[in-house]
N, C-alpha and C positions, 0 to 999 in steps of 0.2 A: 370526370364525365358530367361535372355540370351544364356542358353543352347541352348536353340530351333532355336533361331535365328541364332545361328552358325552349324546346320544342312541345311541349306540350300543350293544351289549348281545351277549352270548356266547348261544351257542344252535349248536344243531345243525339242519341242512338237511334237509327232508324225503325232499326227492326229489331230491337231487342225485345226480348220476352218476360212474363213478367214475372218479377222476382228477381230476376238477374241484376249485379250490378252494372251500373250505365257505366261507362265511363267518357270521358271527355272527349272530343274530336279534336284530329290534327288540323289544322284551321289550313288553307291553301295557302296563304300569306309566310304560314311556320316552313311551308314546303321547300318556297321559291329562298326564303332564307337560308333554310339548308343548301339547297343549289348554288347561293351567292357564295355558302363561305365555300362550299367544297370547288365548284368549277371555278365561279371568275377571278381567285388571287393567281391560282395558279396559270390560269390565260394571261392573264397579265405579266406573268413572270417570262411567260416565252414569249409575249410579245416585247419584252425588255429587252431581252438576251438578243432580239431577233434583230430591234434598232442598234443593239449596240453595233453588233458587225455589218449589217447592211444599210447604216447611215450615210449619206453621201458626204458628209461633211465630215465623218471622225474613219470614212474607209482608207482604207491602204491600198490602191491598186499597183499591179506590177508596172515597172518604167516602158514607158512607148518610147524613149529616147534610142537613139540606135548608134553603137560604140564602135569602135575599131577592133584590128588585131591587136594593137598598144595598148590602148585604152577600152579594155571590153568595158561592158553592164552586169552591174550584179545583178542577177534579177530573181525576184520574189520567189518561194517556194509556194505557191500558192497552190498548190494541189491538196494538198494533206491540212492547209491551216488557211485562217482567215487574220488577219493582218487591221486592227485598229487602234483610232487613236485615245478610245476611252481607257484611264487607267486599270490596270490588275486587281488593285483593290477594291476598287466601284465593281468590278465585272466578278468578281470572286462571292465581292457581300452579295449582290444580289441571287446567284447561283447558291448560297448557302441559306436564302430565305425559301427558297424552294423546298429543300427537305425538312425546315425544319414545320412552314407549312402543311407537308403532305402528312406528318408526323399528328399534326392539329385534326386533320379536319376526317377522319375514319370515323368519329361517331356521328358527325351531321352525316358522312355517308350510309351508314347504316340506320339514318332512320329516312330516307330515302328509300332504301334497299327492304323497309319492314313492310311495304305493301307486297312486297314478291313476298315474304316469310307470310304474313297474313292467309295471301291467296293460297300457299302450298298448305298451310293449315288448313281452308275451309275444303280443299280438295283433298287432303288424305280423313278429314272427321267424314266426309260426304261417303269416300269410298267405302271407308271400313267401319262405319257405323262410330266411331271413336266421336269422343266430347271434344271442341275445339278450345277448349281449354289447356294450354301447355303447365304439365307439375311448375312447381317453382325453380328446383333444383336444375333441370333443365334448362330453362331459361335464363337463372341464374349465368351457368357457364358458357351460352350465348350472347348477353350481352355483357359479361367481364370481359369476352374479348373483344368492345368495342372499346373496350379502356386500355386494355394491353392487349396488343393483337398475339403477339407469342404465346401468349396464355391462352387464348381463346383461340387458336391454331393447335395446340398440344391437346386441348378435350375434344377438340374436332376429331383431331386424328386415333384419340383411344375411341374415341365412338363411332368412328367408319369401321375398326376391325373388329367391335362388336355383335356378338352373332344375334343374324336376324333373328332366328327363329326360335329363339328365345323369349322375343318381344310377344306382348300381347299387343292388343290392337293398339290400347292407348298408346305405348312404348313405340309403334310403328309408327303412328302420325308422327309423334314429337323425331323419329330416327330422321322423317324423310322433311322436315320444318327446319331440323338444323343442319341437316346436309344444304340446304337450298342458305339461309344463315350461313353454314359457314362458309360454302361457295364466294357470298358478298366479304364476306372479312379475308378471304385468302386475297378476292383480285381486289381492296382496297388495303391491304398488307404489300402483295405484289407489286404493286403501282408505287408504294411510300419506299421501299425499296429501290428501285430503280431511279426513284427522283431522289440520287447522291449524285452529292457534287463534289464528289470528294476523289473523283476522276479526273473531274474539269481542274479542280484545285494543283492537283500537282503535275499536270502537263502545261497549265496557262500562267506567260509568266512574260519579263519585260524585255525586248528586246532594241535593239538596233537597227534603222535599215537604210540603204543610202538613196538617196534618188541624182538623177543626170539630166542637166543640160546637152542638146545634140554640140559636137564636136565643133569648133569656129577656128577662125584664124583667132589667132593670138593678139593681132593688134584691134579687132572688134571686140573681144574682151577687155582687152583693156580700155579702151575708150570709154563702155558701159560701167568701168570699175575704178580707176584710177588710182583710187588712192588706197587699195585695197591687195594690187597685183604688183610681184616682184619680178622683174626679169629673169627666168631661170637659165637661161644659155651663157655660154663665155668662148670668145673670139680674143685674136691676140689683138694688140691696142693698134692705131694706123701707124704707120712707119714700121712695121713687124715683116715687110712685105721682103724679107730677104730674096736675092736670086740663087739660084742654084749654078754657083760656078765651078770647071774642074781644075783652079788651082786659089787654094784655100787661102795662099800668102795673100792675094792681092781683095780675098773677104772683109768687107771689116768685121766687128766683134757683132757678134745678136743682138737684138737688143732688149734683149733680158738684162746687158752689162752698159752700163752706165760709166763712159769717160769726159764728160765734159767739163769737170773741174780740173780734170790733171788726173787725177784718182779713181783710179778702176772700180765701180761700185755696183751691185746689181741696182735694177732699176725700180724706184719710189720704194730706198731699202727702209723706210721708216716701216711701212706694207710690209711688206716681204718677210721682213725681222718676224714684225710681229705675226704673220700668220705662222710662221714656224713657230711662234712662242706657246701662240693661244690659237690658232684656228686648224690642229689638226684632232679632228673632231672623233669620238670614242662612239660615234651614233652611225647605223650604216640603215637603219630603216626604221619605220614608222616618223618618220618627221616632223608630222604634224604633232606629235605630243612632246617635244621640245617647249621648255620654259621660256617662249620667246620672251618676257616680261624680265627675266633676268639676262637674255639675250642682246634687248635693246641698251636694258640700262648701261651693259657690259662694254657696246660699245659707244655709246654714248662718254661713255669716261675713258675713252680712249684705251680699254685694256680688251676689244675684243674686236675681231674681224668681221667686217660687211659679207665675205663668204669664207668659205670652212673649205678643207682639204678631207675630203672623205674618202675611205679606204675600205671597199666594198668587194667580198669573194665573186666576179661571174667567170662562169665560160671556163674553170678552171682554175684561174690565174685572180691575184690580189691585184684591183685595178684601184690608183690614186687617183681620185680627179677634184676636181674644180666645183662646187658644186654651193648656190646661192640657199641654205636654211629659210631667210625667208620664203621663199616659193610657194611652204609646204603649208605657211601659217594660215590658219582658220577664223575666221570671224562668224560673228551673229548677225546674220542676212536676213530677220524675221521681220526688220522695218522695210526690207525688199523685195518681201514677197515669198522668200527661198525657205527659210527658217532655219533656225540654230547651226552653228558648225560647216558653214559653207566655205571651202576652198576652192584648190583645182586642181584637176588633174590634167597633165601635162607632157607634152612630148621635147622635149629639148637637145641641146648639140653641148657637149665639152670637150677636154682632153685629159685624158689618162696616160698613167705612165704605169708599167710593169716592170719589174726585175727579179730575174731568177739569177741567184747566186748560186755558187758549188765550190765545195772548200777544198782549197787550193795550200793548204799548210805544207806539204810535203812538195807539192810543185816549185814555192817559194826558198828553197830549203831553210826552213824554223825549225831550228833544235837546240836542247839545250847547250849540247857539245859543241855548237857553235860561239855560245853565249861566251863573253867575259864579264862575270856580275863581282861587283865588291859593296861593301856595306855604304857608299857614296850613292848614292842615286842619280845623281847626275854623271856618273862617269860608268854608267851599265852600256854594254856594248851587245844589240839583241840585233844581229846579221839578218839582211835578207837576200834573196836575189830570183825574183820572180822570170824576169830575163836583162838581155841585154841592157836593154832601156829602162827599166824599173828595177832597182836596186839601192840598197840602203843601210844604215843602222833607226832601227826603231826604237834602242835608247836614246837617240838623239831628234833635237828640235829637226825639224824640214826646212828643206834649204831656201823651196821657193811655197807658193802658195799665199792667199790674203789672209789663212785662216791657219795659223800651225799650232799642232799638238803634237806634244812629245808621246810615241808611241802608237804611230797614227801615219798611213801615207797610203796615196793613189794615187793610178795615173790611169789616162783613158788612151786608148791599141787601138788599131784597125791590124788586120793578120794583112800581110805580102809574102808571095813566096812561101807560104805553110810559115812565118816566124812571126811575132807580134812587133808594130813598129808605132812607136808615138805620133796620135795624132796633133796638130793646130789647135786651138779652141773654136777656130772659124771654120773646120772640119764638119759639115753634113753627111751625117748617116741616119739611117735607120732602120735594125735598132743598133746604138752602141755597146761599146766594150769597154771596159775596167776592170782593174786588178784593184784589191786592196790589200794590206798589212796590216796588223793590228797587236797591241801588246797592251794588256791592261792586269789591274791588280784590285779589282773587285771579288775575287770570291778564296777560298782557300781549296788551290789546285787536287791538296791530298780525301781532302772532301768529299771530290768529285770522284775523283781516282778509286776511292772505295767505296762508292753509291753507283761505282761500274758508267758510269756517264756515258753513253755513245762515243761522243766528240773526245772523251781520253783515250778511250780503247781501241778507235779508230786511226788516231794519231791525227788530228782535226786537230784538238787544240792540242798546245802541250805548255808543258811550265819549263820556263827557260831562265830561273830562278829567279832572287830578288824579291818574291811572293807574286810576279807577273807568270800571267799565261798569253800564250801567244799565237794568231791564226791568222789565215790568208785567206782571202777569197776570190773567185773569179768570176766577173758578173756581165751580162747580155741584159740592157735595157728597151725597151722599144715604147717609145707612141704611139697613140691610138686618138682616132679624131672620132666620140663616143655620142651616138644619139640613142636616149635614153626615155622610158616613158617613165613618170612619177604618180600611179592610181593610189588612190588612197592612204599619200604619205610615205610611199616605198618603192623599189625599183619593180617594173614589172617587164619591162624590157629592156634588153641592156645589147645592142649591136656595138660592133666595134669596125673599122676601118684602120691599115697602118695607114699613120699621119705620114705628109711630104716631109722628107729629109730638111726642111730649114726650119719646120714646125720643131723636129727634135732637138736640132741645135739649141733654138732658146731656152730649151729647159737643161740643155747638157750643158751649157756654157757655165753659168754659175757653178756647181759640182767642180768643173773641171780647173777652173782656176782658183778653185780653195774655198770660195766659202760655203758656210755649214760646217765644218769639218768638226766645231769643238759639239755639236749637236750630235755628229753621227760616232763622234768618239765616245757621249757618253752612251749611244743608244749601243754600241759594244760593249761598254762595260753588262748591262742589261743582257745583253743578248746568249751571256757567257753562264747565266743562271739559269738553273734546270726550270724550264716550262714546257707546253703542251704543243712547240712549235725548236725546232732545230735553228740552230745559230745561221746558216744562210738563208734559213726560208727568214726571219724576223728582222736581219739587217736589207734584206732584197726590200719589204714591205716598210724600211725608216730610208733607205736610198730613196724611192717613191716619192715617200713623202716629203723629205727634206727637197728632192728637184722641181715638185710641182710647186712648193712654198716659196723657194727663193727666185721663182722666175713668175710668180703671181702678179709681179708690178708691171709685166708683159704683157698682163691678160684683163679684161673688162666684161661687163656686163654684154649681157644683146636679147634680141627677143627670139623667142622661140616660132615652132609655123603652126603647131596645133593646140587648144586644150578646151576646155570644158570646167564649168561650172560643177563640182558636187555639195550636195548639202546632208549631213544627217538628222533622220529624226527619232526619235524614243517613239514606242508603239507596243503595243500588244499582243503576241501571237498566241490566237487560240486554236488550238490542233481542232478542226472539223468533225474526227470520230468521238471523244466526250461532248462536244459543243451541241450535236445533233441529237444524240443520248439523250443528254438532261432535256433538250426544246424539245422531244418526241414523246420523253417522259410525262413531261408537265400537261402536253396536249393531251397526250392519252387519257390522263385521270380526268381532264376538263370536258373532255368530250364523254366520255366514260358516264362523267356527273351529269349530265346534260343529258342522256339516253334513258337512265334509269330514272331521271325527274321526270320524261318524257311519260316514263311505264306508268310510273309512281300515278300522276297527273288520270292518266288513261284507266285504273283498277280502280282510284278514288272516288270515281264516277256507280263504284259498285258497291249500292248501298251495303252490305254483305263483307266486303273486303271494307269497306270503310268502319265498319262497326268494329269486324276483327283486329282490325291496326289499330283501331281506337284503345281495346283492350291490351292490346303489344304493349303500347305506349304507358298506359296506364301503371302496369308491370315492374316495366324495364326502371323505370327512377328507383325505387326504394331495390331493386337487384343489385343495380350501379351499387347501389351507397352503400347496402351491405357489402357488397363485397369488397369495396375500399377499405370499408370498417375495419373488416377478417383480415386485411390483409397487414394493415395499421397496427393491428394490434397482433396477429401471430407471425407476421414478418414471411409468410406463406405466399405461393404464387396461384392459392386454388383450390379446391378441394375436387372430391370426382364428380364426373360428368355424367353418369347414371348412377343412379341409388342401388 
């Protein structure tokens, strides 16, 4: 409570009488001081708190940009919170100088508030004849709680249920001095209380938010961007323009297949290889947090793909498609106005491919009993005969195909007549048909057999000895011509059309004449391993993938018809019910301060109250200090509040 004590001020007594001691006046200079420190830190604090969110330059307003169905607008929650750009810990520190302020400044308010205790004293000595002189001890416990308000709130309250009439007159002035006393210490208690910020603290914190460009053609973006924006769409390349005829002999091949040397090859298979090698990608959303930086370098050294084979659940169904990673990549647009983290979001066209398979092991007839196995491996004899047209040994090499594996065979049907009958490779449908066979020796059959494995028990796979198990499947693939929206790095819409019958050709062409085959043999062996997905559903989703990869030298870049600029920015959100709290809080005391300086100012005028607060004053220092003293030294919070 040294504050208090440096309120004090020499002055002579108007009306004092004689013999009495004089004591010092409060000088009006000590007044307005007291006013300074209690009202104007804490006006200042709400006018902080007030710029920080309603600065035009650090505010956040909600997007005026207006979005599509594809591409909506996030848009602000700006009802419940205020949204800026000054950081959390600037906005936190200053909210935590507020209480530790209101904590400061109770005894400059109390000696403000000591011309009211004055005035109630010369008006209960007037009534009841009483000395205006307040005992010590009294007083004492009146001004301890301008040094600890809890303390001086706890003798308030045993001496409000103090019975009156018990009191003699002097006991009565001082009852009705410290009720009006302790009145000021409770609403300058009450007010340091409510200026916590420790509300504001654990709801205001650092947020994310995105802001939009209105929607544009694709090629006006580009233009403003160049060197910034990747093509997201993919078109088959020119010459792709198959006709649709109804006798397939006189077709030539797709041109996914490549004969112009002599040798039947898919087309730009150096591509093609390697997207099957490295561009079938394990990422189905968020794209924008992809490593482009290890992307480029990737393919920079020739060991990665310009676009990826992405393998995404919509609408049901696991759709492969075609899809350019860069698209989704983000740059720092703050030297263009935008600020940090600006992409795009985007509407685009590709092609997908679907396949649902169902296992076809007993349709094929695969069984062991069929089996002739001897410890020769090359002379294992694993029968099949799915029908007419497709039949075989899956111990042995295949007879035709660019791509053979032992233990390994397909062929692609159209049904006539209710029977399956082999199609041309220059066959358009969609969607098509396949049968496959398989025979691998990746796991240990008895393994399975007693971990109850669906596909044993079922009779799906079976072991046809040798330490090979053996399955068949039956599969329906279809194309899809896919426009797709890309908001924020991810699919947000995803339509589908079946593509024209010559669009499926080129991805069935490759498959059907053998290659991939050593790819989708090893992704059987895989497939045959208990996981969280069934042997037809996971070879249907590498069928997929292996036909979009090897007919990829088919397919090119192209531009899309719609997208938009987003940028993110880092921001602040302060929930509005503590924000207004603490700014309402800090008002109040400051206003509070300003009312009672007003009174203070207005009773000072009387010579009478001025002598009596002179004497308060005179008092209260050596109480303070006592009662620091006592407390220093007996570790006590007080002694009683009447004798």
């Amino acid at each position: 409570m040294i504050e208090m004590v440096n309120f004090r001020a020499s002055g002579r007594v108007s009306n004092s009488k004689k013999g009495r001691h004089r004591a010092p006046l409060t000088r009006k200079r000590d007044l307005f001081l007291a006013f300074a420190i209690v009202s104007l830190p804490l006006l200042a604090i709400a006018s902080i708190l007030i710029g920080f969110v309603f600065n035009a330059s650090e505010r956040q307003k909600p997007n005026l940009s207006v979005g599509t169905s594809d591409l909506p607008v996030v848009y602000l929650d700006n009802t419940t919170a205020y949204y800026t750009g000054i950081r959390p810990g600037s906005f936190l520190l200053v909210g935590s100088w507020a209480s530790n302020i209101a904590e400061l400044v109770v005894a400059p308010f109390m000696v403000i508030f000591s011309y009211t205790v004055a005035r109630e004293v010369l008006q209960a000595s007037g009534k009841d004849g009483a000395t205006s002189d307040l005992r010590p001890s009294s007083l004492r416990e009146i001004l301890r709680g301008a040094h600890v308000g809890t303390v001086g709130l706890w003798h308030w309250g045993r001496h409000l249920i103090s019975k009156r009439k018990e009191l003699d007159h002097q006991q009565l002035s001082e009852f009705r001095a410290v009720n009006v006393a302790g009145s000021g210490l409770l609403t300058a208690s009450l007010l340091t209380i409510l200026i916590e910020d420790n509300w504001l603290h654990a709801t205001t914190y650092a947020t994310q938010i995105r802001h939009y460009e209105d929607v544009k053609n694709f090629s006006d973006l580009l233009t403003e961007f160049p060197d910034n924006l990747d093509p997201p769409s993919f078109s088959p390349i020119d010459g792709c323009s198959e006709t649709l005829a109804s006798d397939d002999s006189s077709k030539p091949l797709p041109c996914s297949l490549n004969t112009t040397s002599g040798v039947t090859n898919v087309a730009n298979p150096r591509f093609a290889y390697q997207t099957l090698g490295q561009g079938l990608s394990q990422v189905n959303s968020s794209f924008n947090r992809i490593n482009f930086t290890s992307l480029d370098d990737a393919e920079f050294n020739g060991e990665g793909t310009p676009y990826q084979i992405v393998t995404t659940f919509q609408g049901g169904a696991w759709h492969s498609i075609f899809f350019n990673p860069d698209s989704a990549e983000e740059y720092d647009g703050t030297k263009s106005g935008f600020g940090p983290d600006v992409g795009i979001d985007y509407i685009a066209m590709t092609t997908s491919m679907t396949t649902q398979c169902t296992m076809a092991t007993k349709d094929c007839n695969i069984d062991a009993s069929n089996s002739n196995l001897t410890f020769d491996q090359n002379n294992i004899s694993i029968p099949f005969h799915c029908y007419d047209g497709f039949s075989g040994d899956l111990g042995q090499t295949p007879a035709t195909g660019h791509e053979r594996a032992q233990g390994w065979n397909m062929s692609f049907y159209d049904v006539t007549d209710g029977s399956p009958r082999n199609i041309l490779t220059q066959a358009q449908s969609n969607p098509f048909r396949f049968y496959v066979a398989a025979a691998v020796n990746s796991i240990d059959f008895q393994d399975l057999r007693d971990a109850n494995y669906p596909a044993t028990v079922d009779g799906s796979l079976v072991y046809v000895g040798g330490g090979f198990s053996a399955f068949a499947l039956n599969c329906n693939a279809t194309i899809y011509n896919v426009t797709f929206s890309l908001n924020n790095g991810s699919f947000y819409s995803f339509n589908t059309k079946q593509s024209f019958p010559q669009i499926a050709s080129i991805i069935k062409a490759p498959l059907q004449v053998g290659f991939g085959q050593y790819h989708l043999y090893e992704a059987a062996k895989v497939a045959v391993l208990p996981n969280d997905r069934s042997i037809a559903d996971t070879m249907g989703t590498a069928f997929s993938q292996t036909g979009m990869a090897l007919a990829s030298g088919a397919f090119d870049f192209n531009n899309t018809a719609l997208a938009r600029l987003r940028w993110t920015v880092t921001v602040t959100k302060v929930p509005k019910a503590p924000y207004w709290f603490l700014v309402m809080a800090c008002l109040m005391y400051s206003v509070f301060g300003f009312i009672m300086t007003v009174v203070a100012l207005f009773l000072r005028r009387m010579p009478a109250i001025q002598d009596q607060q002179a004497r308060l004053m005179d008092q209260w220092a050596p109480a303070i200090k006592s009662a620091l003293d006592e407390d220093e030294k007996e570790g006590t919070e007080g002694s009683r509040f009447l004798d």
